[in-house]
C-alpha positions in Angstrom: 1.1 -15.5 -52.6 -0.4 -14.1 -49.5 0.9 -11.9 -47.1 1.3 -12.1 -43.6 0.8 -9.1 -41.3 3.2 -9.5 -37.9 2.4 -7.3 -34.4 1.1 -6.9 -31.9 -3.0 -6.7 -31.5 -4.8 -3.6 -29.6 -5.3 -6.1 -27.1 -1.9 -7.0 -26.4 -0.8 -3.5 -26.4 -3.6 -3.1 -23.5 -2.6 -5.8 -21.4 1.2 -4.8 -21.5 0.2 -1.1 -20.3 -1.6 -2.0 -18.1 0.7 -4.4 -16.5 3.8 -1.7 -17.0 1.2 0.8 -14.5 0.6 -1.9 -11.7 4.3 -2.4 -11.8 5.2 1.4 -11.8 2.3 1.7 -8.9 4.3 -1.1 -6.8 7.1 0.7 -7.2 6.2 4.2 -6.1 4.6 2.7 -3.0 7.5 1.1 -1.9 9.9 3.7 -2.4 7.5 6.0 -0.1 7.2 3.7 2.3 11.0 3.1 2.3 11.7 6.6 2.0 9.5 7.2 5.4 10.5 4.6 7.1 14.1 6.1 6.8 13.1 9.3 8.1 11.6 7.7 11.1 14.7 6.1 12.1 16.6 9.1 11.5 14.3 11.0 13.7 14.5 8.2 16.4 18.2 7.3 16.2 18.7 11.6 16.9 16.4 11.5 19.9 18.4 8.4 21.2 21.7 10.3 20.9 20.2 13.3 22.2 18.6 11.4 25.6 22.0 10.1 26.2 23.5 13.9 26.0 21.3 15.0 28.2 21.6 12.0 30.9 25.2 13.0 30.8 24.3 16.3 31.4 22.4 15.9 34.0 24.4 13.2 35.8 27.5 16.0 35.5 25.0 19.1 36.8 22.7 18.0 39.1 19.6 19.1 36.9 18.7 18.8 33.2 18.9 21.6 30.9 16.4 24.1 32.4 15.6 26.0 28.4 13.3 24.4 26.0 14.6 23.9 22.3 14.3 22.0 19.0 16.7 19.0 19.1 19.0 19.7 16.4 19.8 21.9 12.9 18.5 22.5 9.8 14.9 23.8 11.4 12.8 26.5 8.9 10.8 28.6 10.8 6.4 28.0 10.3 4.4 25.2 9.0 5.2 26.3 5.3 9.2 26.2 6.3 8.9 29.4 3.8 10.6 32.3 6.4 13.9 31.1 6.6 14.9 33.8 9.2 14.5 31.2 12.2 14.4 27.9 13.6 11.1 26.4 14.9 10.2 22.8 16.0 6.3 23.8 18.0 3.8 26.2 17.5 0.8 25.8 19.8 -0.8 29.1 18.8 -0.5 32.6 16.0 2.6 34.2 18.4 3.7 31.2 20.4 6.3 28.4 19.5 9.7 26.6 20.3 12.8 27.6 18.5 16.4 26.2 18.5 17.9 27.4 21.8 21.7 28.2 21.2 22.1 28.4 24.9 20.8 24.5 25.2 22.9 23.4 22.3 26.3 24.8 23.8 25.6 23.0 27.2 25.2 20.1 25.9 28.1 20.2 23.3 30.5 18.7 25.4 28.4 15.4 25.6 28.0 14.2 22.1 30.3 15.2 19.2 28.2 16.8 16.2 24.3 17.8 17.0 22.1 14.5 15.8 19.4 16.1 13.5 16.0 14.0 13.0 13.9 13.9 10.0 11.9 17.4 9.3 8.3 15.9 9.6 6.0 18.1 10.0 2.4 17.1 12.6 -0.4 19.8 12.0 -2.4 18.8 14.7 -5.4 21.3 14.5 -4.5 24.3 11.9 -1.5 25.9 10.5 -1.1 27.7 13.9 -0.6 24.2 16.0 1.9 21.7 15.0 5.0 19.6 15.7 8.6 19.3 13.7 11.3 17.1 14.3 11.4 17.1 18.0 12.0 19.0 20.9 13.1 18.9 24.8 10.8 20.5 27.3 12.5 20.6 30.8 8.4 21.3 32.2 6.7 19.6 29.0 4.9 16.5 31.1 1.9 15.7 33.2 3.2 18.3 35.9 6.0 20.9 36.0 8.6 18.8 37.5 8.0 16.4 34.3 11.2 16.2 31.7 9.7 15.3 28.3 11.3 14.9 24.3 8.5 15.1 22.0 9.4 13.7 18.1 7.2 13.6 15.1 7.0 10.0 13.5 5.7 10.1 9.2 1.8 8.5 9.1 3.3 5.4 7.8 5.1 4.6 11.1 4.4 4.0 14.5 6.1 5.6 17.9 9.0 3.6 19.0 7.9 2.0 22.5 11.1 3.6 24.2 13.6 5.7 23.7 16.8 6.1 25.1 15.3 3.4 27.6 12.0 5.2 28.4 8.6 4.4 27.7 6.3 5.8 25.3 3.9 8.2 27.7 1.8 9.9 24.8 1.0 9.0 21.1 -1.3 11.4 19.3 -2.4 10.7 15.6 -2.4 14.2 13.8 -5.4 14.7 11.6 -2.5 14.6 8.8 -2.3 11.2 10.2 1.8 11.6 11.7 2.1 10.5 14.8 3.6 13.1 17.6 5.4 10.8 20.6 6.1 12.1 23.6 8.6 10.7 26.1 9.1 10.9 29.5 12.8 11.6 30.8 13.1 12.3 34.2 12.1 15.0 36.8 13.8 17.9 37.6 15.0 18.0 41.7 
């Protein structure tokens, strides 16, 4: 009488771990992607609303908001989002940067029911001194003073929407982290 052994060979063992990894691999990719795709259209679908507001707010006052600010809530202050004693979008140097302006949120309050927050994405663009969050209005922010700009940050998996809020696409930089920063070109102040 002879016995037989039953199970599974070294081999087969191999080739079902292996196959479990690529699976697992697929898996994890997608979900990024998926996962940054989602904060893309969060960040766009804010800057949309926000546009809108400040049409409206314009349209009602003569003149768009006159006082640079982050578009939104929830903004940690520097690169590392560490400091949690303020709220900024932009740094372009050590001492100089764009924080949440209370003073632009209140005017425009009366133009869109709760403040639309994009995705907190952060662009380093040349060291932990220069970068881009989320995105930001800048009544004097384009290619002269009179210029109206919204500038957004879009993950390195995406690409800049080609309008927003019905306007074209003026500037797309690639960060060296590879997000892109969009700017968009409102209007002109009078």
């Amino acid at each position: 009488m002879t016995k037989s052994k039953s199970g599974f060979t070294i081999v087969e063992l191999v080739i079902v771990i292996v196959i479990i990894v690529i699976l697992a691999t697929i898996g994890v990719v997608s979900y990024s992607t998926a996962s940054a795709r989602a904060r893309d259209s969060q960040t766009a679908t804010a800057v949309n609303q926000w546009v809108k507001a400040i049409q409206m707010y314009k349209a009602r006052n003569g003149s768009f908001p006159s006082m640079t600010s982050c578009l939104g809530t929830n903004y940690k202050y520097g690169v590392s989002e560490a400091d949690m004693s303020g709220y900024q979008c932009r740094q372009s140097s050590a001492s100089t940067g764009i924080v949440r302006d209370s003073t632009f949120s209140t005017a425009l309050s009366p133009y869109m029911s709760s403040e639309p927050t994009p995705a907190m994405q952060t662009a380093i663009v040349s060291s932990p001194n220069d970068w881009y969050r989320g995105a930001y209005f800048n009544p004097t922010g384009g290619s002269d003073s009179k210029s109206v700009r919204i500038d957004m940050v879009i993950s390195d998996k995406g690409t800049c929407p080609s309008t927003i809020g019905g306007y074209a696409i003026v500037t797309n930089t690639t960060a060296p982290n590879n997000f892109h920063i969009c700017s968009y070109e409102i209007g002109r102040q009078p």
